[in-house]
C-alpha positions as CSV (number, residue, x, y, z in Angstrom):
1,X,85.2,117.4,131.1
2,X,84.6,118.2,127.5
3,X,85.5,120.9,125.6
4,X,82.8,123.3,124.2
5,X,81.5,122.4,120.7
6,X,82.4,126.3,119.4
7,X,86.1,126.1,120.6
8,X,86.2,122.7,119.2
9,X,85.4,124.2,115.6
10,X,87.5,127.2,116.5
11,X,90.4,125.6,116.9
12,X,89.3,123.2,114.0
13,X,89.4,126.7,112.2
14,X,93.3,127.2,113.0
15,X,94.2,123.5,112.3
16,X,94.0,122.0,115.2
17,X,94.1,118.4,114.8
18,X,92.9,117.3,118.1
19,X,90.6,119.1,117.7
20,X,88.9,117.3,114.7
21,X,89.7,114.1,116.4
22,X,87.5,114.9,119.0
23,X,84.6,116.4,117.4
24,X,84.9,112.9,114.9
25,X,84.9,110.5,117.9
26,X,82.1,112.2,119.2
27,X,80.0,112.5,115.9
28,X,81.0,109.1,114.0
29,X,78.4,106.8,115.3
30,X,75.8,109.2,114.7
31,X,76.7,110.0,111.1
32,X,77.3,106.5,110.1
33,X,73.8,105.0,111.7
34,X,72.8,108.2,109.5
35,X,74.4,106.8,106.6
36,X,73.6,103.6,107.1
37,X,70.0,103.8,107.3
38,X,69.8,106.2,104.1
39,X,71.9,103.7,101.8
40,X,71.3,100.2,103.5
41,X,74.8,99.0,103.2
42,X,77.3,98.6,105.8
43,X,80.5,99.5,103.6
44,X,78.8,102.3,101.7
45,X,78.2,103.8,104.7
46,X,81.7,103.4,106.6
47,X,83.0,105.0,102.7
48,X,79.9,107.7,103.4
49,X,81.3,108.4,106.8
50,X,84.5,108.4,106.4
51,X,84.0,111.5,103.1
52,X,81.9,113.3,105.4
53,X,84.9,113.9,107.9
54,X,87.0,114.9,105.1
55,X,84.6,117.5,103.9
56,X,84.4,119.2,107.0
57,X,88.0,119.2,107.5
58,X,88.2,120.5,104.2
59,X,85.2,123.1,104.3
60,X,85.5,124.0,108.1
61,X,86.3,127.4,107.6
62,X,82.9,128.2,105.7
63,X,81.1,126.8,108.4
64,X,78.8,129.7,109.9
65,X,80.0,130.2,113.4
66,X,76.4,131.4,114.4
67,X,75.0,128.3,113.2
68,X,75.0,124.6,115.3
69,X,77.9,122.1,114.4
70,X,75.7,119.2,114.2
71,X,73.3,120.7,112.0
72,X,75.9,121.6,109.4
73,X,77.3,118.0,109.8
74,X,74.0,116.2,109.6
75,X,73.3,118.7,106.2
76,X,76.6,117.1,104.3
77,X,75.6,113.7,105.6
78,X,72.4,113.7,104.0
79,X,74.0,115.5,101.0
80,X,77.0,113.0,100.4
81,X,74.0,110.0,100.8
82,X,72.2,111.8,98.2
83,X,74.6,112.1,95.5
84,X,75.7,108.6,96.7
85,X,72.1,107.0,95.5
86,X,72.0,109.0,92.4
87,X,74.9,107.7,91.4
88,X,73.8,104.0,92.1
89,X,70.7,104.4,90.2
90,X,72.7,105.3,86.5
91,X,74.4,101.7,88.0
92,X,72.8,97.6,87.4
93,X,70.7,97.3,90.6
94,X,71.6,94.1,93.0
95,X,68.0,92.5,93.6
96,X,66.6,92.8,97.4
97,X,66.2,89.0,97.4
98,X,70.3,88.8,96.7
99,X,70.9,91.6,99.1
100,X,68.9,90.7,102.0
101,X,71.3,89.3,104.4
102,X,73.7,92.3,103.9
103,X,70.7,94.7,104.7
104,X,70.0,94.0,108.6
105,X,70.4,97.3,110.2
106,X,72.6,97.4,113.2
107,X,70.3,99.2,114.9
108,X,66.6,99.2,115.0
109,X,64.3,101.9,113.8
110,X,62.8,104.2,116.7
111,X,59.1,103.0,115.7
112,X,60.1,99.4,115.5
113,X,61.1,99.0,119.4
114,X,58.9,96.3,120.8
115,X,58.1,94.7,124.2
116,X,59.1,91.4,125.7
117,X,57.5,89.4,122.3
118,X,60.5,89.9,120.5
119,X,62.1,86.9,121.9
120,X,59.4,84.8,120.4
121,X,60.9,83.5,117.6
122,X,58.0,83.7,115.5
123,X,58.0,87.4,116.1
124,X,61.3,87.5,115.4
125,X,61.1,86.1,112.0
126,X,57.7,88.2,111.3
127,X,59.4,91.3,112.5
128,X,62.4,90.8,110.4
129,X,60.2,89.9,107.3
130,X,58.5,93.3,108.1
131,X,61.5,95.4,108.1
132,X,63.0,93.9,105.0
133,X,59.7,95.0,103.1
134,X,60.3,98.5,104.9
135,X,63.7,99.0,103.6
136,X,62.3,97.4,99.9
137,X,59.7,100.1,100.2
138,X,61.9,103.1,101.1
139,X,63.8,102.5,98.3
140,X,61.2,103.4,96.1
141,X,60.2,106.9,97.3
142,X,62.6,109.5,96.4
143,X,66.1,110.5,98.0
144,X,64.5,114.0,99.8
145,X,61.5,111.8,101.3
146,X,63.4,108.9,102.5
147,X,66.3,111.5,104.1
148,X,63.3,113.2,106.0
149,X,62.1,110.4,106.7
150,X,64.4,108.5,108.2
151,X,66.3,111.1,109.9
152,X,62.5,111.6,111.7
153,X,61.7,108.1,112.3
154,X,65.3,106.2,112.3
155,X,67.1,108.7,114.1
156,X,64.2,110.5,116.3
157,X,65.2,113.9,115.1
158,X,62.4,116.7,115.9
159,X,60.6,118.2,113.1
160,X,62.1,121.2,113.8
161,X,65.6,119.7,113.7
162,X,65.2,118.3,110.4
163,X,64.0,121.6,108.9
164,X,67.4,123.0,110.2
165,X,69.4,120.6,108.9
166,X,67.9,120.5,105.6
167,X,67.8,124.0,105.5
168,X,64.1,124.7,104.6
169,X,60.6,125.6,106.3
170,X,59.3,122.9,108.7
171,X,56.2,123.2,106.4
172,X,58.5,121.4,103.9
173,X,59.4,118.6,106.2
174,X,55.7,118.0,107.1
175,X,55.0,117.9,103.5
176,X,58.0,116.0,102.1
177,X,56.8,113.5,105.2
178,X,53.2,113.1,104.4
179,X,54.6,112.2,101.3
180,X,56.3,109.2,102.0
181,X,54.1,108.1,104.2
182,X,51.3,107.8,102.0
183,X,53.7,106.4,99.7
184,X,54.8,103.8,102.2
185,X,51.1,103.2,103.6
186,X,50.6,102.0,99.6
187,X,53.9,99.4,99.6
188,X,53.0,98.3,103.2
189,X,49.1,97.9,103.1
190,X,49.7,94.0,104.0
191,X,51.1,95.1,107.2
192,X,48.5,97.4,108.6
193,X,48.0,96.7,111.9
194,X,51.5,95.7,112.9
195,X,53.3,97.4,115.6
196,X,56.3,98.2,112.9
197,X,54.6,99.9,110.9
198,X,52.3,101.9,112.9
199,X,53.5,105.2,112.4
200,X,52.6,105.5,109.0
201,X,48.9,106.2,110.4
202,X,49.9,109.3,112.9
């Protein structure tokens, strides 16, 4: 039986070891799929992960007790990508055509689940084409859109959700995801009409 998320943190809040351990192994896929589909690269995001934990061991004591645990966590994930890419871009750039083969994502984007075509290998390659242009193209709108969006359409998080996390008005999401839509409708217009890209016309 698990132990309740609140007594978790409480115990977190008294130095309780275990209890970190446990609220890590139950957290550390999500946050690292988070990660991962915010920076693109498998190590950044293990080094992303691994500096989230140590923040909320380190700041688990501010941590509003009327507010939810994986809100909170989500927020410094999000944060510690953000100032992650920032730094990059002050950095020399590897080119997406050097990169590509380090870019697969482990996991497929929500909107990008297909039917039984995706063992036709010509879909396969088409489909894999498609997503590289995706990632090429959400690398181009800014850190706030791609967050939102991502976390909306990598991760299915609700709108609501999202607005809670990032701590501002679900207006904002809606707005910040309009955004990048139309910005990613303008990098993807070759695709229009493919299943992968299909939620960029909701």
């Amino acid at each position: 039986m698990k132990t309740d998320e609140n007594i978790l943190v409480e115990q977190m809040c008294h130095g309780h070891i275990g209890a970190f351990q446990e609220l890590v192994e139950r957290y550390k896929k999500k946050v690292y799929y988070l990660a991962y589909d915010m920076v693109d690269d498998h190590h950044e995001a293990e080094d992303i992960s691994q500096e989230v934990f140590i923040k909320v061991f380190r700041f688990i004591k501010k941590f509003r007790k009327d507010a939810k645990f994986s809100s909170w966590l989500y927020q410094i994930t999000v944060n510690t990508c953000i100032d992650m890419k920032r730094k990059k871009s002050s950095k020399p750039q590897i080119s997406m055509e050097d990169s590509q083969i380090e870019s697969i994502h482990p996991i497929e984007p929500v909107y990008s689940r297909t039917d039984g075509s995706i063992h036709n290998p010509e879909h396969l390659v088409e489909t894999d084409m498609i997503q590289q242009r995706i990632h090429q193209a959400l690398a181009k709108i800014s850190p706030k859109e791609r967050s939102v969006f991502v976390m909306r359409y990598y991760n299915d998080f609700k709108t609501g959700e999202i607005a809670e996390i990032l701590n501002v008005s679900i207006n904002t999401i809606k707005s910040l995801l309009l955004r990048a839509k139309r910005k990613l409708q303008k990098e993807l217009s070759f695709y229009q009409g493919k299943s992968e890209v299909e939620v960029l016309h909701d």
